[in-house]
BARO-606889 format. One record per atom (N, C-alpha, C): residue in three letters; chain; atom name; residue number from 1; x, y, z. Coordinates in pm, 1 decimal, m for minus. Example, Ala and Ser with C-alpha at 12.3 -4.5 7.8 and 13.67 -1.06 7.14 Angstrom:
// BARO-606889
{pt ALA A N 1 {1319.0 m569.0 780.0}}
{pt ALA A CA 1 {1230.0 m450.0 780.0}}
{pt ALA A C 1 {1320.0 m330.0 780.0}}
{pt SER A N 2 {1285.0 m225.0 708.0}}
{pt SER A CA 2 {1367.0 m106.0 714.0}}
{pt SER A C 2 {1290.0 3.0 787.0}}
***
This chain:
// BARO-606889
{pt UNK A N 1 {11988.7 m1546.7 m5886.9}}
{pt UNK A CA 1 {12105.9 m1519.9 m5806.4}}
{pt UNK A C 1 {12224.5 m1588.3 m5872.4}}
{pt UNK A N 2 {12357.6 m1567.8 m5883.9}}
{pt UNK A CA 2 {12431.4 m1584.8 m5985.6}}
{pt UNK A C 2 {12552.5 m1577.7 m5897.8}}
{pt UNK A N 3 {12570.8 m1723.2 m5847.5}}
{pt UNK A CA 3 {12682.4 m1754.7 m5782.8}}
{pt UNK A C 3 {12808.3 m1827.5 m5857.1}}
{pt UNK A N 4 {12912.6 m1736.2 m5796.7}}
{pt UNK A CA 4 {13052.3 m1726.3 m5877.0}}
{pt UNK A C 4 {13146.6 m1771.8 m5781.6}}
{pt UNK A N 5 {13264.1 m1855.9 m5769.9}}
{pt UNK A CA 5 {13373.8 m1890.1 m5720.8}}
{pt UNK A C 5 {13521.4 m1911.3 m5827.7}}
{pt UNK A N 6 {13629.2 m1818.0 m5764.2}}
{pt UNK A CA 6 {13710.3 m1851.2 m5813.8}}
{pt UNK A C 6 {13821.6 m1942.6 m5784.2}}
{pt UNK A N 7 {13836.7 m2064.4 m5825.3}}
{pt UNK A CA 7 {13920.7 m2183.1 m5723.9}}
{pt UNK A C 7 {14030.9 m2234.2 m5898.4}}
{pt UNK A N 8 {14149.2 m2336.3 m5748.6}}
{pt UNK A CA 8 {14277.0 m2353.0 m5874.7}}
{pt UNK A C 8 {14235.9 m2475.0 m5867.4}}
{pt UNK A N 9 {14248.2 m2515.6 m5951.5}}
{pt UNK A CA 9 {14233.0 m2671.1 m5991.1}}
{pt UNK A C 9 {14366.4 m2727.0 m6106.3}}
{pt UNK A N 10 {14401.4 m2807.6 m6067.5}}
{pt UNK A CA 10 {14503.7 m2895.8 m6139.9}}
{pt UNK A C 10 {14601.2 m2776.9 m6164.4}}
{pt UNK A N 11 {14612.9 m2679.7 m6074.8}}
{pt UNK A CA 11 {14721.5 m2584.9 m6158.5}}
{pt UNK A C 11 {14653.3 m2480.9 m6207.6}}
{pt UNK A N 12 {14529.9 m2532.3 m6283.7}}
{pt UNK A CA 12 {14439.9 m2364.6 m6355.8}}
{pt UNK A C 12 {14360.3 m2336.7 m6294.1}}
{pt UNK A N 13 {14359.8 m2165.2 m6311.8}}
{pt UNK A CA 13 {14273.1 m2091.6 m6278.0}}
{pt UNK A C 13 {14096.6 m2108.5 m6325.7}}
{pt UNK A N 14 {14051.7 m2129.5 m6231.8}}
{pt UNK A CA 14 {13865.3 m2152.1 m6287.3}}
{pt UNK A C 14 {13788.8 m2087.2 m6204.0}}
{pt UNK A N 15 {13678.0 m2069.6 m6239.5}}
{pt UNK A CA 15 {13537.4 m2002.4 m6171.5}}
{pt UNK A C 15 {13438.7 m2134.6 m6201.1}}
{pt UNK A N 16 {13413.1 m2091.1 m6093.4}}
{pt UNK A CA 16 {13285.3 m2206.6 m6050.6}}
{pt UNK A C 16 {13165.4 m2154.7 m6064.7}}
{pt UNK A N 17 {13043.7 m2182.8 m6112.2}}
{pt UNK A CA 17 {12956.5 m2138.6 m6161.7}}
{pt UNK A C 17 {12840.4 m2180.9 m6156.0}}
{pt UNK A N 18 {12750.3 m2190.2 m6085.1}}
{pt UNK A CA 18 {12618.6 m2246.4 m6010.5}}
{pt UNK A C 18 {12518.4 m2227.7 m6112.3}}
{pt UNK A N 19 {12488.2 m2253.1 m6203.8}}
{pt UNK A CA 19 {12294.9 m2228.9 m6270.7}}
{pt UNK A C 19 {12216.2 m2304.2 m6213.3}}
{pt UNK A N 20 {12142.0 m2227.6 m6150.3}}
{pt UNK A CA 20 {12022.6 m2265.6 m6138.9}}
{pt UNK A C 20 {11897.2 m2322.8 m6217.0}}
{pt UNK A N 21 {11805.3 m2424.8 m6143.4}}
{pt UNK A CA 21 {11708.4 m2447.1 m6308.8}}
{pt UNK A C 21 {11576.2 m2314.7 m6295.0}}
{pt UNK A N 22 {11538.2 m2288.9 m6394.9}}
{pt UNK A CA 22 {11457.9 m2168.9 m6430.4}}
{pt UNK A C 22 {11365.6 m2226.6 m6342.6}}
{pt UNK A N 23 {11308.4 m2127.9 m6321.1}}
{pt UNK A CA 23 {11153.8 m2084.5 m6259.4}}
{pt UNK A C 23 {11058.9 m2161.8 m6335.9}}
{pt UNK A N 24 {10964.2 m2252.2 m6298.6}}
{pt UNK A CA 24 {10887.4 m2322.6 m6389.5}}
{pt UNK A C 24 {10736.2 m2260.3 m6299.4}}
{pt UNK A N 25 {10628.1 m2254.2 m6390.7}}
{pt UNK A CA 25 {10500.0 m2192.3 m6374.3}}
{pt UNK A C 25 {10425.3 m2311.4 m6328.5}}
{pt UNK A N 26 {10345.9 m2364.7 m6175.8}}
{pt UNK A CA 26 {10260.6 m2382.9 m6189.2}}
{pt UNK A C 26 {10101.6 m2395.9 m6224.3}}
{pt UNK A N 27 {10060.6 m2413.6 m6320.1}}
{pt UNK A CA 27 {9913.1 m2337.6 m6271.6}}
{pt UNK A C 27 {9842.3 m2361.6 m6227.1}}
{pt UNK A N 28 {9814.7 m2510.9 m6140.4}}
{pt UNK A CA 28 {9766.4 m2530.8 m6035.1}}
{pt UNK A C 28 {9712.2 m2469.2 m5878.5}}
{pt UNK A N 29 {9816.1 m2407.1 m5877.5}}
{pt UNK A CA 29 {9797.9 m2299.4 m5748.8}}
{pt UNK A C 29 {9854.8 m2140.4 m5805.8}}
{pt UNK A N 30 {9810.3 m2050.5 m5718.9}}
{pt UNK A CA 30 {9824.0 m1941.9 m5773.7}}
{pt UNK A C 30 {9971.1 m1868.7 m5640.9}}
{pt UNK A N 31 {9977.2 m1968.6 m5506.5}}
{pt UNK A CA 31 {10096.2 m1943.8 m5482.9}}
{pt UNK A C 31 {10214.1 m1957.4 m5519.4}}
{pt UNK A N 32 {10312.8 m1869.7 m5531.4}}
{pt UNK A CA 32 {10425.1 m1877.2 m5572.5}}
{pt UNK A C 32 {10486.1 m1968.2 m5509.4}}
{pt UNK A N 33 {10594.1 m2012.1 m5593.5}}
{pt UNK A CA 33 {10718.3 m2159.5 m5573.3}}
{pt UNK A C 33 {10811.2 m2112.7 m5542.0}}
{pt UNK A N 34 {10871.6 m2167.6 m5431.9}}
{pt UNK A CA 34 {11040.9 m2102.1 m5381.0}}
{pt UNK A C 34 {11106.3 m2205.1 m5503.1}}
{pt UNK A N 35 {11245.1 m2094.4 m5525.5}}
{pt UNK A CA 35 {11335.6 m2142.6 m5621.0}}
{pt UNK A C 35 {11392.3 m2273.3 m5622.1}}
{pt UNK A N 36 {11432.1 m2314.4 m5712.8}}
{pt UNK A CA 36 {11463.3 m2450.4 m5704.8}}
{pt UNK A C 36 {11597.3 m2510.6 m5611.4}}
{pt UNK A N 37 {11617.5 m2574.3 m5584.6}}
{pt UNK A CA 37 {11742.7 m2611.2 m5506.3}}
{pt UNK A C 37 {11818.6 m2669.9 m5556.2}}
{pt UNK A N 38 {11796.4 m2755.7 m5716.5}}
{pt UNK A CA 38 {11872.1 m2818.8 m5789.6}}
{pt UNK A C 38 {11961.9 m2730.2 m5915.9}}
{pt UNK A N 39 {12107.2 m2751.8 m5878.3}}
{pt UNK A CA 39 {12162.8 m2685.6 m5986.5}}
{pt UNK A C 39 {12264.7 m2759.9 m6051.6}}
{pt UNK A N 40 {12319.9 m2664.1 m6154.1}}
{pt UNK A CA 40 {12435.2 m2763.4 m6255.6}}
{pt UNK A C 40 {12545.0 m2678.8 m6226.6}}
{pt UNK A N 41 {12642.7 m2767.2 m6205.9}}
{pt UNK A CA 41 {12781.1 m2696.4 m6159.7}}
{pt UNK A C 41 {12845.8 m2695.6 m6292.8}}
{pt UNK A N 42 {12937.1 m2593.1 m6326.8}}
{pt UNK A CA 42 {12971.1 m2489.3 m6426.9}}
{pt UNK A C 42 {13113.8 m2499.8 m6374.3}}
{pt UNK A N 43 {13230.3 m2502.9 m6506.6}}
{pt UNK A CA 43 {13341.3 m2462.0 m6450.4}}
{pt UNK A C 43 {13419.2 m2414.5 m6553.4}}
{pt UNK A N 44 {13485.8 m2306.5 m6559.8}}
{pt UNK A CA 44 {13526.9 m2208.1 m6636.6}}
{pt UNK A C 44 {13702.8 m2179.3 m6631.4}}
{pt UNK A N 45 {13745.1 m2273.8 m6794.1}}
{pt UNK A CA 45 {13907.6 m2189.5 m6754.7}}
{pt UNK A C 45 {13925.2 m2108.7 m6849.5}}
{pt UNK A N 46 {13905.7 m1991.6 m6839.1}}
{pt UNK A CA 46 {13894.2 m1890.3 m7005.0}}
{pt UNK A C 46 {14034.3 m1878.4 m7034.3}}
{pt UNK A N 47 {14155.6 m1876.0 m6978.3}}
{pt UNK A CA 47 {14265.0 m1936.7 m7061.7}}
{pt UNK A C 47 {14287.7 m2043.4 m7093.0}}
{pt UNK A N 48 {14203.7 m2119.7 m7077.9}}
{pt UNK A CA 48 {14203.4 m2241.4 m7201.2}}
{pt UNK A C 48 {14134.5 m2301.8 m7310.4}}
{pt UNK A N 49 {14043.0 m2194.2 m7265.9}}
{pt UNK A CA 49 {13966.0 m2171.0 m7363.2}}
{pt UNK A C 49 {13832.8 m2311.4 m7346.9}}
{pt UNK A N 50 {13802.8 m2379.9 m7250.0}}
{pt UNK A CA 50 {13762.4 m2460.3 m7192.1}}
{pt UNK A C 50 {13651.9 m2409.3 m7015.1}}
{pt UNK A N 51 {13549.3 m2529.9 m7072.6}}
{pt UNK A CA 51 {13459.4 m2512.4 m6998.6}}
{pt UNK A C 51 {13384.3 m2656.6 m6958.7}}
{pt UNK A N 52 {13392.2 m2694.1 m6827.9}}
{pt UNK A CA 52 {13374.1 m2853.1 m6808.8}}
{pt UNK A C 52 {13234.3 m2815.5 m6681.4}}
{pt UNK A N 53 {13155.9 m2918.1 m6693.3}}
{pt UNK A CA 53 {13031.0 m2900.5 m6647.5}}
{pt UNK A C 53 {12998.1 m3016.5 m6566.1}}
{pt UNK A N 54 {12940.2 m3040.0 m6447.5}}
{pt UNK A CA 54 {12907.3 m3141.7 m6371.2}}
{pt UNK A C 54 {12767.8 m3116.7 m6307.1}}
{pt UNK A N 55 {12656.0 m3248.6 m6331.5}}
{pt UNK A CA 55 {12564.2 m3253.6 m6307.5}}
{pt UNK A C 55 {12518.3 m3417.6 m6239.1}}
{pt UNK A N 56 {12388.4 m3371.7 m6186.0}}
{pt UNK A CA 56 {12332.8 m3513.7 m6083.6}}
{pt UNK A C 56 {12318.2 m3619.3 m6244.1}}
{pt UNK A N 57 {12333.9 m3759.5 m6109.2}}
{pt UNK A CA 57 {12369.3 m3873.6 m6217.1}}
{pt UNK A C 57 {12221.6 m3900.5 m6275.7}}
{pt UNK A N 58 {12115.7 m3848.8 m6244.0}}
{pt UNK A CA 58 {11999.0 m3859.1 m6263.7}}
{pt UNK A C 58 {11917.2 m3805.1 m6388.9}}
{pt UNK A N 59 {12054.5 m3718.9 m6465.8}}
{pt UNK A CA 59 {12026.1 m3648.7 m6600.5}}
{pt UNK A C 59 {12123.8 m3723.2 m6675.7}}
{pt UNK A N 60 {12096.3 m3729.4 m6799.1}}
{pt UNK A CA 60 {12152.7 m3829.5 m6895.5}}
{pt UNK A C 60 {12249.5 m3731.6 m6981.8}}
{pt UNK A N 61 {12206.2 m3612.8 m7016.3}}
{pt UNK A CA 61 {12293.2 m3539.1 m7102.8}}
{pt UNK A C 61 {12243.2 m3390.7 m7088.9}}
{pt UNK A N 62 {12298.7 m3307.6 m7103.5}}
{pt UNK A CA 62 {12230.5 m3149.9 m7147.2}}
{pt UNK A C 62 {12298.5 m3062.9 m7274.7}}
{pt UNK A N 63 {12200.7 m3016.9 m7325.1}}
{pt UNK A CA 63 {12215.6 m2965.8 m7426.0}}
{pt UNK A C 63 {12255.0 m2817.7 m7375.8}}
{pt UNK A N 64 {12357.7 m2781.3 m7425.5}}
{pt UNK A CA 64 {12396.0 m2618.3 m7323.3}}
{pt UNK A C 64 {12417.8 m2520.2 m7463.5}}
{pt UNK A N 65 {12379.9 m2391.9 m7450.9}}
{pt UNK A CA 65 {12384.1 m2302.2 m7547.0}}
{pt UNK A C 65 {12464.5 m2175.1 m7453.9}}
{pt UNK A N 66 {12541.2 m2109.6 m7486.5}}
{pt UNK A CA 66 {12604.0 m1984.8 m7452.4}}
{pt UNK A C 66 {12584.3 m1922.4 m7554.8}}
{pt UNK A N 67 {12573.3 m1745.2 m7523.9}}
{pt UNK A CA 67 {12589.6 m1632.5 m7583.9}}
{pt UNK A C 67 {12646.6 m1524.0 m7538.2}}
{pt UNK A N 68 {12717.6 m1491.3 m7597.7}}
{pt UNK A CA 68 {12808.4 m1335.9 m7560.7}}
{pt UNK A C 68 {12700.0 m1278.4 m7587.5}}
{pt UNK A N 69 {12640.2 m1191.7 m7489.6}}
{pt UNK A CA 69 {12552.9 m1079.8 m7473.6}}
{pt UNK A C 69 {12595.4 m973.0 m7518.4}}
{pt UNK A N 70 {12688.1 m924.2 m7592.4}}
{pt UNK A CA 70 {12750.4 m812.6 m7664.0}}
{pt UNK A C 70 {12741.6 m823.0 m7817.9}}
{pt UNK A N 71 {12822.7 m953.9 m7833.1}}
{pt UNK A CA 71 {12820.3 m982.6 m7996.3}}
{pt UNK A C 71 {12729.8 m1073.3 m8057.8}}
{pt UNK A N 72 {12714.7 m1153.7 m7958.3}}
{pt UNK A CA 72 {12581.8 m1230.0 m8041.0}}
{pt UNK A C 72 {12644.8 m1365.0 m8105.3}}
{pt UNK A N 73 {12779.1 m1387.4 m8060.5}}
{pt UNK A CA 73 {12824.1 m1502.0 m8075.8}}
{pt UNK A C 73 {12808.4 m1604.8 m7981.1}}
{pt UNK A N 74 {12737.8 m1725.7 m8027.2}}
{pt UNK A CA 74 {12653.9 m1853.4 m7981.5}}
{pt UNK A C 74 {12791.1 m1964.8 m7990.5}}
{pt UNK A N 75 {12777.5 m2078.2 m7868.8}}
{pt UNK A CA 75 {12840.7 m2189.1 m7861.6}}
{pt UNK A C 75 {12705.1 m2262.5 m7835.9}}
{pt UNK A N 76 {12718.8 m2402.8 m7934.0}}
{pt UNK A CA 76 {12599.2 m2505.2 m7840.9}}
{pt UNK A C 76 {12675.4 m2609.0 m7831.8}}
{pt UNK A N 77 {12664.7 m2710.7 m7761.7}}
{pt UNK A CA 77 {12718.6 m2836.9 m7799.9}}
{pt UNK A C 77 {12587.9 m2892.4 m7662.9}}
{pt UNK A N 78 {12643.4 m3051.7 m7679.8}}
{pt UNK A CA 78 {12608.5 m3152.9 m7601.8}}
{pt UNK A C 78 {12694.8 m3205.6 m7500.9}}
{pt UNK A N 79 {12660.9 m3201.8 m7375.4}}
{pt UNK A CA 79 {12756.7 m3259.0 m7306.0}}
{pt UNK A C 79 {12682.5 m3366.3 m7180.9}}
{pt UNK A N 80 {12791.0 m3484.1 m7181.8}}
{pt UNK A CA 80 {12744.1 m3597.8 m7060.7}}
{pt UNK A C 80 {12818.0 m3647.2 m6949.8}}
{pt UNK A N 81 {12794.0 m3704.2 m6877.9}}
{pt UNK A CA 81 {12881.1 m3743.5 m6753.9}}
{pt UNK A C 81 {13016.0 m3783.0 m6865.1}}
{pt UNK A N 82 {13008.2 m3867.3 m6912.6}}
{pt UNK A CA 82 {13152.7 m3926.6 m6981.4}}
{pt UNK A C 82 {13226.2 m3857.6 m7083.0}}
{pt UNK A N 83 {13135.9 m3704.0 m7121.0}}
{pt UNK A CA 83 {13214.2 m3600.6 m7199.4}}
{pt UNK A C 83 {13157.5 m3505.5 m7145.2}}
{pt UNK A N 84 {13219.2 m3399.4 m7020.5}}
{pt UNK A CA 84 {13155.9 m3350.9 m6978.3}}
{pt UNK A C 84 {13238.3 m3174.5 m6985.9}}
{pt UNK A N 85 {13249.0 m3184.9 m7137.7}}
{pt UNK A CA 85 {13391.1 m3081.4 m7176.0}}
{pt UNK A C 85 {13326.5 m2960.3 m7292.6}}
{pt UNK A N 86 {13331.5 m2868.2 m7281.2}}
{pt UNK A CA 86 {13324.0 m2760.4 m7412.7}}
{pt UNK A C 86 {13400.9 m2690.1 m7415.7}}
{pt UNK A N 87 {13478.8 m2654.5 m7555.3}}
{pt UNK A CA 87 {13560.3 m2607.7 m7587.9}}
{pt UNK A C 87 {13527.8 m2461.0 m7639.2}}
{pt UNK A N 88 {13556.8 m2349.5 m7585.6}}
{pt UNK A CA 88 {13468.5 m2201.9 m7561.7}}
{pt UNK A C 88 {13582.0 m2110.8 m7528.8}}
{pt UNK A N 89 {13573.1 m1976.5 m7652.7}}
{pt UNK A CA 89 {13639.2 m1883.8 m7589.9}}
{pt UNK A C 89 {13548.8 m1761.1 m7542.3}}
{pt UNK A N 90 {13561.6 m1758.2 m7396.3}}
{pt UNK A CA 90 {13535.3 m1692.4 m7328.9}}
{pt UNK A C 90 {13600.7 m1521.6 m7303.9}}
{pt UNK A N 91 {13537.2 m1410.7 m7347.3}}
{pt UNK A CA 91 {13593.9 m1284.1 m7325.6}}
{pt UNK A C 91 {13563.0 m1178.7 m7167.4}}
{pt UNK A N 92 {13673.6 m1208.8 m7124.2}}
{pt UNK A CA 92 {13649.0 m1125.8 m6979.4}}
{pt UNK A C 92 {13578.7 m1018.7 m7016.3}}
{pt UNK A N 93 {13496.3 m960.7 m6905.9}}
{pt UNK A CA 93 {13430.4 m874.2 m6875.2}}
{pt UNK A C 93 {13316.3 m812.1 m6983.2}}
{pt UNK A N 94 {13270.0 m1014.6 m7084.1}}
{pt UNK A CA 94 {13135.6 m948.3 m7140.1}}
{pt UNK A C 94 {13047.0 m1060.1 m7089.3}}
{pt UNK A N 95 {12933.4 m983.8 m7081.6}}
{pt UNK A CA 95 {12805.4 m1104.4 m7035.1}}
{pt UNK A C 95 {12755.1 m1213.9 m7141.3}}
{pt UNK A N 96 {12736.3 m1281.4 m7043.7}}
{pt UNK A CA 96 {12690.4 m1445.3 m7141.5}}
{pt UNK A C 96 {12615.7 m1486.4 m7114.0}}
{pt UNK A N 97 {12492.5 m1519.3 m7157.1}}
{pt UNK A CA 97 {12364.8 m1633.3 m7128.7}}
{pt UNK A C 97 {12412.5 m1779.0 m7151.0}}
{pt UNK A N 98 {12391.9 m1813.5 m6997.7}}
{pt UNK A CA 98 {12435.6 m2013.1 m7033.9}}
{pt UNK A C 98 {12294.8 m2043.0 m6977.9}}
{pt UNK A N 99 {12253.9 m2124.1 m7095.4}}
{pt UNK A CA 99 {12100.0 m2193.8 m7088.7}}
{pt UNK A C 99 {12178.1 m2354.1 m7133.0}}
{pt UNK A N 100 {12070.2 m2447.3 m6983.9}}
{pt UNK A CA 100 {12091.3 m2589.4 m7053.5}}
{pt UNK A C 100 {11989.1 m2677.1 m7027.2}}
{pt UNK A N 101 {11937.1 m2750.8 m7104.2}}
{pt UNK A CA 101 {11829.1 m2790.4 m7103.5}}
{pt UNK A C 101 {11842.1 m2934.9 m7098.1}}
{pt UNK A N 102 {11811.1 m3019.3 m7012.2}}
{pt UNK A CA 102 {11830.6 m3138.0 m6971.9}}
{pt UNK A C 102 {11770.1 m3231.3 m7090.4}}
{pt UNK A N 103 {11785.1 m3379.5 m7074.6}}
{pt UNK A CA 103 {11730.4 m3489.5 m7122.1}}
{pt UNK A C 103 {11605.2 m3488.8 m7117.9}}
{pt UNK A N 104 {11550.3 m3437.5 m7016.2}}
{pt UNK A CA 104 {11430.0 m3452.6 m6924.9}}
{pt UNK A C 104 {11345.2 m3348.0 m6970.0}}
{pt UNK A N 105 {11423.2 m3196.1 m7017.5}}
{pt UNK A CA 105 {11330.5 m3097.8 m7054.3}}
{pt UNK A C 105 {11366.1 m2978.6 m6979.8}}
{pt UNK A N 106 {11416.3 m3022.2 m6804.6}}
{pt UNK A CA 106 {11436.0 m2895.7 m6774.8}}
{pt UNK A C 106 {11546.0 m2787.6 m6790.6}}
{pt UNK A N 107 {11496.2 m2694.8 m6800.4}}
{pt UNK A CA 107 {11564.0 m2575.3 m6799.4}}
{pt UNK A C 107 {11649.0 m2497.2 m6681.3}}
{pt UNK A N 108 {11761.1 m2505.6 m6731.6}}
{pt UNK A CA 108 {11850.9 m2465.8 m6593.8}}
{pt UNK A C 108 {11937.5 m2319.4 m6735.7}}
{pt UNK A N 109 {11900.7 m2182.5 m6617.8}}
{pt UNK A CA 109 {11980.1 m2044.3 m6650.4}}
{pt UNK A C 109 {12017.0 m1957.6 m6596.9}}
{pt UNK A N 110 {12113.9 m1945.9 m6676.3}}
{pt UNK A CA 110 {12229.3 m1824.0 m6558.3}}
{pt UNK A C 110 {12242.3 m1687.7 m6690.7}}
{pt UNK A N 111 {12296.7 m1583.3 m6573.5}}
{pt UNK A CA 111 {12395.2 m1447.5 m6674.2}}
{pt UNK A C 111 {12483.5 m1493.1 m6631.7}}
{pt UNK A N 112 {12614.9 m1458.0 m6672.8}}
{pt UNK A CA 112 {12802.0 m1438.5 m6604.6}}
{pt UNK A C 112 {12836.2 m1342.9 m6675.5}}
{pt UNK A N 113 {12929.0 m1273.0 m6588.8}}
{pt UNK A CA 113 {13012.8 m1216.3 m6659.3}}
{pt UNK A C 113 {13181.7 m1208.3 m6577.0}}
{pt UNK A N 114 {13301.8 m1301.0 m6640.8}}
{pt UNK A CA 114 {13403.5 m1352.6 m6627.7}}
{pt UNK A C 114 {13496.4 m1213.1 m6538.9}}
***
């Protein structure tokens, strides 16, 4: 599910951007797991070409990868509570895979499209 908000902040225009962490497989039980409840907040100013990210103090860093689902152009960087900034140009109305993968291992993923 791929929850989107558009809010002004400091003056700029941003979308707010919820990922969720992926679906992880038990194999312990063969009942299914309701989705996770923990997510990474996402925030998007594509005229600035900027993208700032906020997560629980309980993760140390995440490694985040984007892809334009059209061209195949990749951003990765690292980001932490005390740099919690990527610098990304974002093209309205193409889809993007944001995958980020915690300190810890887990996997938190979204689609968007701006």
């Amino acid at each position: 599910v791929l929850m989107i908000a558009s809010i002004l902040t400091s003056g700029m225009y941003a979308q707010k951007v919820y990922i969720p962490q992926k679906d992880h497989v038990d194999t312990s039980t063969s009942r299914p797991k309701a989705p996770s409840s923990q997510f990474i907040t996402m925030y998007c100013y594509p005229s600035d070409d900027l993208i700032t990210f906020s997560f629980s103090e309980s993760i140390g860093y995440i490694d985040v990868t984007i892809i334009n689902e059209t061209t195949g152009e990749t951003y990765i960087s690292e980001v932490t509570h005390e740099n919690p900034l990527m610098n990304v140009t974002l093209t309205y109305d193409c889809p993007y895979l944001v995958n980020c993968i915690t300190d810890t291992g887990s996997i938190f993923e979204t689609e968007i499209i701006l």
